[in-house]
C-alpha positions as CSV (number, residue, x, y, z in Angstrom):
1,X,19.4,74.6,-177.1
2,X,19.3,70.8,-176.7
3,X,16.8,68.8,-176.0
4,X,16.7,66.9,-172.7
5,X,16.1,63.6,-174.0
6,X,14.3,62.2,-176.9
7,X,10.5,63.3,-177.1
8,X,8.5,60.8,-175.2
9,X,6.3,59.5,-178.1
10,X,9.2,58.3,-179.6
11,X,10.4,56.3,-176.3
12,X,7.7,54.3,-175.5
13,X,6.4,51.7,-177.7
14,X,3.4,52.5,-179.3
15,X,2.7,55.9,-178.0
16,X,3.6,58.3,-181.3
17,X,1.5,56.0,-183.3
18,X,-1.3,56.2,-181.1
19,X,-0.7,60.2,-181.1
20,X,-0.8,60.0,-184.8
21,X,-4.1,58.0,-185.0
22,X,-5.8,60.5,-183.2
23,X,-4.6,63.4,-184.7
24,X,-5.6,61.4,-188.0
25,X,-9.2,61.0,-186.8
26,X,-9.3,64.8,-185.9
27,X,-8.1,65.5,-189.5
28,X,-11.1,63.5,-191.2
29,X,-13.7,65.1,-188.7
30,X,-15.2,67.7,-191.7
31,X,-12.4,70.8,-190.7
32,X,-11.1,72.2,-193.8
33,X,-7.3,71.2,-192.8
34,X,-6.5,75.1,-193.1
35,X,-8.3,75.8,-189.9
36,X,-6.9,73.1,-188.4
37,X,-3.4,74.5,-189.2
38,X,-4.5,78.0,-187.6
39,X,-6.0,76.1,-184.7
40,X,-2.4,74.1,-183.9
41,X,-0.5,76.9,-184.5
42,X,-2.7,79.3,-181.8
43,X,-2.6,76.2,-179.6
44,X,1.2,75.9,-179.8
45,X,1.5,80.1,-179.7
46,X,0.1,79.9,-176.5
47,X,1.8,76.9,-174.6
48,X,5.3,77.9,-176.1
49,X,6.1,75.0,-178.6
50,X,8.7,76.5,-180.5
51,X,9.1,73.0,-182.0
52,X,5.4,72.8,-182.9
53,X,5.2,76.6,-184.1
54,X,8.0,76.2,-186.3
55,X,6.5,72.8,-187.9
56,X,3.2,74.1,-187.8
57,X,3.9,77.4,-189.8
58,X,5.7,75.2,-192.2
59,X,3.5,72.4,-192.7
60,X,0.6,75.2,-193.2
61,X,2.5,77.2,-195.6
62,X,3.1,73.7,-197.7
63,X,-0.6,73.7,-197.5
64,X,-1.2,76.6,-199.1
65,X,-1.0,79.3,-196.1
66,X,-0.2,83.1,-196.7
67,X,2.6,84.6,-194.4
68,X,0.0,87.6,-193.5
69,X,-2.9,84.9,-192.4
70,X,0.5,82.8,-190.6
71,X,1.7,86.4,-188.9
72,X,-1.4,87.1,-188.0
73,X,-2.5,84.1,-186.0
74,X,-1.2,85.8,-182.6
75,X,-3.6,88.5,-182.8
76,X,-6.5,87.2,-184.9
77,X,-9.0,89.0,-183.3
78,X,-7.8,92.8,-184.5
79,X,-7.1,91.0,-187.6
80,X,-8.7,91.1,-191.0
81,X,-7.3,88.1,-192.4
82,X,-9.7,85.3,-190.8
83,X,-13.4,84.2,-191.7
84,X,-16.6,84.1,-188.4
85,X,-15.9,80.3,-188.7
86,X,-12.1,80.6,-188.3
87,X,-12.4,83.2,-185.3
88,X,-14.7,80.6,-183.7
89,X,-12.5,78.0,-184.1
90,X,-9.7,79.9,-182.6
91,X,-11.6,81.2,-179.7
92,X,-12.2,77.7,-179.3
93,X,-8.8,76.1,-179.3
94,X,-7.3,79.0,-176.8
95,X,-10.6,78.1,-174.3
96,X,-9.8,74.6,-174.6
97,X,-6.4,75.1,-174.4
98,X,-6.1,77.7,-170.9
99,X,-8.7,75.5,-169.3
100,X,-7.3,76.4,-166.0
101,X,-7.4,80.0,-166.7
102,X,-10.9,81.1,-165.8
103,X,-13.7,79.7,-163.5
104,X,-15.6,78.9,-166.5
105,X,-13.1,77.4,-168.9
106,X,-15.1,77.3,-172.2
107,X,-17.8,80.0,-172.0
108,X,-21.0,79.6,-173.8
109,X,-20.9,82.3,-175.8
110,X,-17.4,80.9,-177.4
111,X,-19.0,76.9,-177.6
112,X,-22.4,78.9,-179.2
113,X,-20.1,80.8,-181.7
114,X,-18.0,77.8,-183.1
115,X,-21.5,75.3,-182.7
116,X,-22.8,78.6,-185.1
117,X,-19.9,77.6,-188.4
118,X,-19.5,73.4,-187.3
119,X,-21.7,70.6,-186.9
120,X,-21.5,67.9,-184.0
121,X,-18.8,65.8,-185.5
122,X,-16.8,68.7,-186.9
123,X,-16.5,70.7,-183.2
124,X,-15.3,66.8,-182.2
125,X,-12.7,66.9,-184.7
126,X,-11.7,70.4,-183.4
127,X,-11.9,69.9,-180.2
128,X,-9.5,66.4,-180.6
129,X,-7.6,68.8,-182.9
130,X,-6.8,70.9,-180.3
131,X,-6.0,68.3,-177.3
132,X,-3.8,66.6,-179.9
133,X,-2.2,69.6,-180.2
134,X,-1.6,70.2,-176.4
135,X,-0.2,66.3,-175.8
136,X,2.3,67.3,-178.5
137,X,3.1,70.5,-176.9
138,X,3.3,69.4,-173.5
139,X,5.8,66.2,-174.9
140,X,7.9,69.0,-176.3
141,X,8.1,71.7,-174.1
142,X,8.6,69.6,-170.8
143,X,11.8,67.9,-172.9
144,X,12.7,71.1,-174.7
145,X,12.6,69.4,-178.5
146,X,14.6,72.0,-180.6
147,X,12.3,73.8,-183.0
148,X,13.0,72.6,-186.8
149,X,14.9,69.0,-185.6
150,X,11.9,67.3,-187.2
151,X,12.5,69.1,-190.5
């Protein structure tokens, strides 16, 4: 596979910086940072960033992630290995992330459950988390960045 031109964020002045900001702000919002990990790799699962999978599993493994909790990620809700805050928060970031999949794209019963485990600025956090996540999926997928180019 090769990429079909350099990923946009790193074309146009200013823009990966800006990317990087935000994803900054999102990791000071009051997330332990290993949710955040499981939240960006679910997000990247489920829009098909093999670029953002493969740095994601790495970059949470470095931060202290098990394989079984990283293997598991794809099917966290028949899994054992996640906590009610980190189901919420996953819950969460596939709603916000399949927002044109149902009529009522983030249910109440899944913005109830994660308001349940984080306060006002934390669901912020996750929810920039989360869109962060998709800008750098969408930037990757649409140019086909080759998982693991990065490093």
């Amino acid at each position: 596979m090769q990429a079909r031109m350099d990923n946009p964020g790193m074309v146009v002045p200013g823009a990966m910086s800006a990317i990087l900001a935000l994803k900054s702000a999102a990791d000071h919002g009051g997330v332990p940072p290993a949710t955040l990990e499981l939240v960006h790799l679910r997000a990247s699962q489920i829009n098909g960033c093999s670029s953002c999978v493969d740095a994601g599993t790495r970059h949470a493994r470095k931060a202290g992630e098990s394989d079984e909790r990283l293997f598991a990620v794809a099917a966290w809700r028949d899994s054992p290995h996640f906590t009610a805050a980190e189901r919420a928060a996953l819950a969460l970031a596939e709603a916000v992330t399949r927002l044109a999949d149902r009529e009522d794209p983030v249910p109440d019963a899944v913005w109830e459950a994660a308001a349940r485990h984080y306060d006002e600025p934390a669901l912020a956090a996750l929810i920039l988390s989360v869109a962060t996540t998709n800008v750098f999926n969408r930037l990757n997928v649409s140019t086909r960045q080759v998982a693991g180019a990065w490093g």
